[in-house]
C-alpha positions as CSV (number, residue, x, y, z in Angstrom):
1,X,-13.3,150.6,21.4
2,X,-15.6,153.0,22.9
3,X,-17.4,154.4,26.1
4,X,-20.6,152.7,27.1
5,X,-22.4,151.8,29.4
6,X,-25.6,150.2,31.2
7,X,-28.4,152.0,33.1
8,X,-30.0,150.9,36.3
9,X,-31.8,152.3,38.5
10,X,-31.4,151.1,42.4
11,X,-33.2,151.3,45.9
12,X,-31.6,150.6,49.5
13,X,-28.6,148.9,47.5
14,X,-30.6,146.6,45.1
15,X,-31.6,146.7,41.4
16,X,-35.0,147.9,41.5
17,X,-35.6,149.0,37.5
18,X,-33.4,148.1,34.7
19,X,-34.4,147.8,30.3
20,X,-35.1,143.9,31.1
21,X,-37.6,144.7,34.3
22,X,-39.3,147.6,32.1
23,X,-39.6,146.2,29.3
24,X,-41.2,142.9,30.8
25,X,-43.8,145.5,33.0
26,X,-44.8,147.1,29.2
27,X,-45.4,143.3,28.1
28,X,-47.9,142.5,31.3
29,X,-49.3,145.8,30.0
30,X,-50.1,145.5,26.9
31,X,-51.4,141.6,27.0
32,X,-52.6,141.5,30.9
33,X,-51.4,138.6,32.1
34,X,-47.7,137.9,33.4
35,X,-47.2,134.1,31.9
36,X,-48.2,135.5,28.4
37,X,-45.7,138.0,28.9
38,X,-43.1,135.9,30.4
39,X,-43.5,133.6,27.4
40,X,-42.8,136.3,24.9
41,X,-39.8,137.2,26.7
42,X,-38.5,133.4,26.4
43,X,-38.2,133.3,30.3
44,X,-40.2,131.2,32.8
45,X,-43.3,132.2,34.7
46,X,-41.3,131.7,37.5
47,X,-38.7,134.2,36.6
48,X,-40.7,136.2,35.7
49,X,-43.2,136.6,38.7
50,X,-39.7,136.6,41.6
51,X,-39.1,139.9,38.8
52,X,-42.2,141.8,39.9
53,X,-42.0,140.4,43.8
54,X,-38.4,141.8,43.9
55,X,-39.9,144.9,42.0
56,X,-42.6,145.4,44.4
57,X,-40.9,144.7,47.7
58,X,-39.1,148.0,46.6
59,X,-41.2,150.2,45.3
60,X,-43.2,152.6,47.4
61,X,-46.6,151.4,45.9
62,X,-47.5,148.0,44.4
63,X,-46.8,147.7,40.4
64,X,-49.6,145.0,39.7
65,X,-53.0,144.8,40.1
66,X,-54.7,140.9,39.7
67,X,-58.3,140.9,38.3
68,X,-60.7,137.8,39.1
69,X,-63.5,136.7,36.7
70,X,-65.5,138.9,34.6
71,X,-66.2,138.6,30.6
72,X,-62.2,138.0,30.2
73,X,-61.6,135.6,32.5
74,X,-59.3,137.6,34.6
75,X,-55.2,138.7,34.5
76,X,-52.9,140.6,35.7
77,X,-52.8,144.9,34.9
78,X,-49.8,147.6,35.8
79,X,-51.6,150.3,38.5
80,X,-51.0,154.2,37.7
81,X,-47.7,154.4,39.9
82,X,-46.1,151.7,37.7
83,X,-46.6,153.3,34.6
84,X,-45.2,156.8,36.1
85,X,-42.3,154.6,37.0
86,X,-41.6,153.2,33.4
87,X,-41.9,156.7,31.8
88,X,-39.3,158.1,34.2
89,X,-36.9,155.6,33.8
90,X,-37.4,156.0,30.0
91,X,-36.5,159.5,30.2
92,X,-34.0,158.7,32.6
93,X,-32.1,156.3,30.4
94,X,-33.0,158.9,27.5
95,X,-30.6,161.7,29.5
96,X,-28.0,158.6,30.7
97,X,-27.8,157.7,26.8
98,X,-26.9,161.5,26.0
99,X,-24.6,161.9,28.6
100,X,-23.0,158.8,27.7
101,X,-22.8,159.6,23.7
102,X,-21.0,163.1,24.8
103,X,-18.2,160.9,26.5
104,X,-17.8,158.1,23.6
105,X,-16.3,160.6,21.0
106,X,-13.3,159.7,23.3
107,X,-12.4,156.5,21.7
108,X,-10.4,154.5,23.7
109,X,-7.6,158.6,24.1
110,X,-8.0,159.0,27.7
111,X,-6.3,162.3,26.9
112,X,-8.8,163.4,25.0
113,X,-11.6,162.2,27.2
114,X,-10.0,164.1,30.0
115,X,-10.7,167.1,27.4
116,X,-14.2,166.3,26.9
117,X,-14.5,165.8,30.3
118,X,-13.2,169.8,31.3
119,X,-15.5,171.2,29.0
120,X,-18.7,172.5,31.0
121,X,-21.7,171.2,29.9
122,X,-24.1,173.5,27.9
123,X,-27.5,174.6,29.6
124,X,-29.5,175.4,26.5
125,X,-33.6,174.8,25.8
126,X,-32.6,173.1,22.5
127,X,-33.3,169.7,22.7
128,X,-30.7,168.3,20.7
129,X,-26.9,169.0,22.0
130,X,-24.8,166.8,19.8
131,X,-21.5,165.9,20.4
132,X,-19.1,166.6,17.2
133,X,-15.2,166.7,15.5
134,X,-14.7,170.0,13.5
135,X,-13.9,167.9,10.1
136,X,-13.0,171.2,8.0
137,X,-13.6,175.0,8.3
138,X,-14.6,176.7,5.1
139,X,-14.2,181.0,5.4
140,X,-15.8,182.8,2.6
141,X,-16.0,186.5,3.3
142,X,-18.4,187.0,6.4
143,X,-19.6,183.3,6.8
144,X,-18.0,180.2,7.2
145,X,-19.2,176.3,6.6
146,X,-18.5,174.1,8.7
147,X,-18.3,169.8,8.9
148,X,-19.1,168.4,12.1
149,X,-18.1,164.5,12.3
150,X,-20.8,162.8,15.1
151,X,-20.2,159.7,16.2
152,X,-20.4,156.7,13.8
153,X,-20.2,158.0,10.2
154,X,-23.1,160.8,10.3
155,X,-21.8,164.0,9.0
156,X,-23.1,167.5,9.3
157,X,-22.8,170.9,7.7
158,X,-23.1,174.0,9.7
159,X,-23.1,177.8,8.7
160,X,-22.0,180.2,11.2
161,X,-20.2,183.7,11.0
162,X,-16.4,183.9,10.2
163,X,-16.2,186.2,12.9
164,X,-17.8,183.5,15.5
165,X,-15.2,181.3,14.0
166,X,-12.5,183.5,15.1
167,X,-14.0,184.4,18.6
168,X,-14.3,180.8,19.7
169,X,-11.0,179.6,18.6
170,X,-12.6,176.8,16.2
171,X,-9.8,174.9,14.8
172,X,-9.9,171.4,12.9
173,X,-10.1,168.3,15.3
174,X,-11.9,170.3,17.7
175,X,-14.7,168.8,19.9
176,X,-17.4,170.9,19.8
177,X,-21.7,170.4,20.2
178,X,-23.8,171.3,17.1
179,X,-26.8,172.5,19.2
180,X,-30.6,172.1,17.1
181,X,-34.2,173.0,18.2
182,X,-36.5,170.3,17.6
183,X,-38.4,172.2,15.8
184,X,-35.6,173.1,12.8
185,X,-35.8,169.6,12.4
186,X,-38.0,168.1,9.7
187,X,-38.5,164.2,9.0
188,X,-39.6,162.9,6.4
189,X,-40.5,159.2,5.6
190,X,-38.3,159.9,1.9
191,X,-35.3,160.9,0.8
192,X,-35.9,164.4,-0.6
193,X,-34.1,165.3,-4.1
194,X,-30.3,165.8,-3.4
195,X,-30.5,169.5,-5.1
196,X,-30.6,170.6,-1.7
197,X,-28.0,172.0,0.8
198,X,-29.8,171.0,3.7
199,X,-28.4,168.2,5.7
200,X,-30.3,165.0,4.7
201,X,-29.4,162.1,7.3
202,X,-31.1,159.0,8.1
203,X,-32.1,156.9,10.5
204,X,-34.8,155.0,12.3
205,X,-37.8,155.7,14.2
206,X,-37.5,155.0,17.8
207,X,-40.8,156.7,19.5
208,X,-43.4,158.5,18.7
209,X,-44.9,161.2,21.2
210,X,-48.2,163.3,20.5
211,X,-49.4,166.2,23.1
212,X,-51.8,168.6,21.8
213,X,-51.1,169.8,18.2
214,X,-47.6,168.4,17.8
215,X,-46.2,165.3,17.9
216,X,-42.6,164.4,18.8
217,X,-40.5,162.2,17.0
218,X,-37.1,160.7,18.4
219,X,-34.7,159.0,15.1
220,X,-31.7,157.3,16.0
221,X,-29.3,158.1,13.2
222,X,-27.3,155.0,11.2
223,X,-24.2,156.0,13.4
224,X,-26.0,155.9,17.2
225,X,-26.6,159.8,17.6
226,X,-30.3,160.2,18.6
227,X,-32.2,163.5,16.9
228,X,-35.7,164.8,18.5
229,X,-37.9,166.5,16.3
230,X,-41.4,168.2,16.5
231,X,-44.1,168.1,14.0
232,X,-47.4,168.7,13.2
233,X,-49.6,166.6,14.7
234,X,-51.5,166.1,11.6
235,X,-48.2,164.3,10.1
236,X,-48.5,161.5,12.9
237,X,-49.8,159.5,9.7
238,X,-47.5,158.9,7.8
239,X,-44.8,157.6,10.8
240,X,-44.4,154.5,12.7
241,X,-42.1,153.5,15.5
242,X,-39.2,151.4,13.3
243,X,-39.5,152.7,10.0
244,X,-36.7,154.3,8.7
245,X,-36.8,158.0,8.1
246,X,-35.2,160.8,7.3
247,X,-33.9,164.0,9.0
248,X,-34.1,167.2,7.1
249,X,-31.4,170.6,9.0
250,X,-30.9,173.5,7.7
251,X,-27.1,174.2,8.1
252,X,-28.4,178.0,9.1
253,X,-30.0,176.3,12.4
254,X,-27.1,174.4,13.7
255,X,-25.6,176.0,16.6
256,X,-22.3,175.8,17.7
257,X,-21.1,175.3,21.3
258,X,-18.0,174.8,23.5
């Protein structure tokens, strides 16, 4: 048993945008007409057009725009402000999914969710603020490794000072956030050789998001934790949205927080 939970967001006291609703706006989007889309959703046209009217009545500015004649025959197209709305409610549920995954180390111990809970939450420009279990804490002279447990069965290493150790009262079984930059992660579409002491975890490709010379990658690790990476733009080739991947971290770039 764990922590989870749905994301919705509402207007005036009613469901105005939820994953169902988005995803069946993306559909009309992609293939322009609303029964097409309806059909590859498995629901009725009927369902799905008192969707968009509820939709509609709510938003600020319409969502669809219907197209008469001309070489395809007409259909149905989302206007500007409805795909703003989709790609704030994906970042939205993006953030809701975080803070959610920093409350399901918790189990079903309300004492130590009440723990978690206390802690203050870190205000950092890394993108990646992962909740973790100190595993085991490893001195040797002025450094120390440590294994962070995230949730699910994805392990990580971390190198930090012995000192730091020390200063910030790590102990095993403490909840802790291994803090990365995106871009100290590397992803490969192999699994490098294991002569390595680099974290080497995998996962999934969830989305893929290009702006100027980088591209960023989102991979949703085997055991739920969700990793954001940045690479060259020039890499966008060899990655596709669901293939499965790998995440390459040095243990020298994992950060530790409280």
């Amino acid at each position: 048993m764990k922590i989870d939970g749905r994301f919705w967001l509402t207007k005036d006291g009613q469901s105005f945008l939820g994953t169902g609703r988005i995803e069946l706006l993306e559909r009309i989007d992609k293939i322009g007409s609303i029964h097409a889309a309806a059909k590859e959703m498995k629901m009725s046209y009927k369902a799905a057009w008192e969707r968009i009217n509820g939709m509609n009545a709510l938003s600020d500015q319409p969502l669809i725009e219907r197209t008469t004649g001309g070489r395809g025959g007409g259909g149905t197209k989302l206007t500007p402000y409805a795909r703003e709305l989709i790609a704030t409610f994906h970042r939205l549920n993006e953030l809701h999914r975080q803070f959610i995954d920093r409350f399901s180390e918790a189990g079903n111990d309300p004492e130590r969710l009440a723990r978690i809970l206390s802690r203050t939450f870190l205000t950092t420009s890394a993108r990646n603020q992962l909740p973790a279990t100190l595993s085991s804490v490893e001195v040797s002279g002025l450094h120390a490794t440590l294994t962070l447990a995230l949730s699910g069965s994805d392990i990580l290493t971390s190198t930090i000072t012995a000192k730091s150790v020390y200063n910030m009262g790590l102990t095993e079984g403490c909840d802790l956030y291994a803090i990365i930059k995106s871009s100290d992660i590397h992803i490969a579409s192999e699994r490098p050789s294991t002569d390595t002491t680099d974290n080497i975890l995998s996962g999934t490709i969830e989305s893929l998001e290009s702006s100027g010379d980088n591209i960023e990658i989102a991979l949703r690790l085997s055991g739920g934790t969700l990793l954001i990476a940045l690479e060259q733009r020039d890499s966008l080739h060899h990655f596709q949205v669901g293939m499965g991947a790998y995440a390459i971290i040095s243990p020298l770039h994992i950060i530790i927080g409280l």
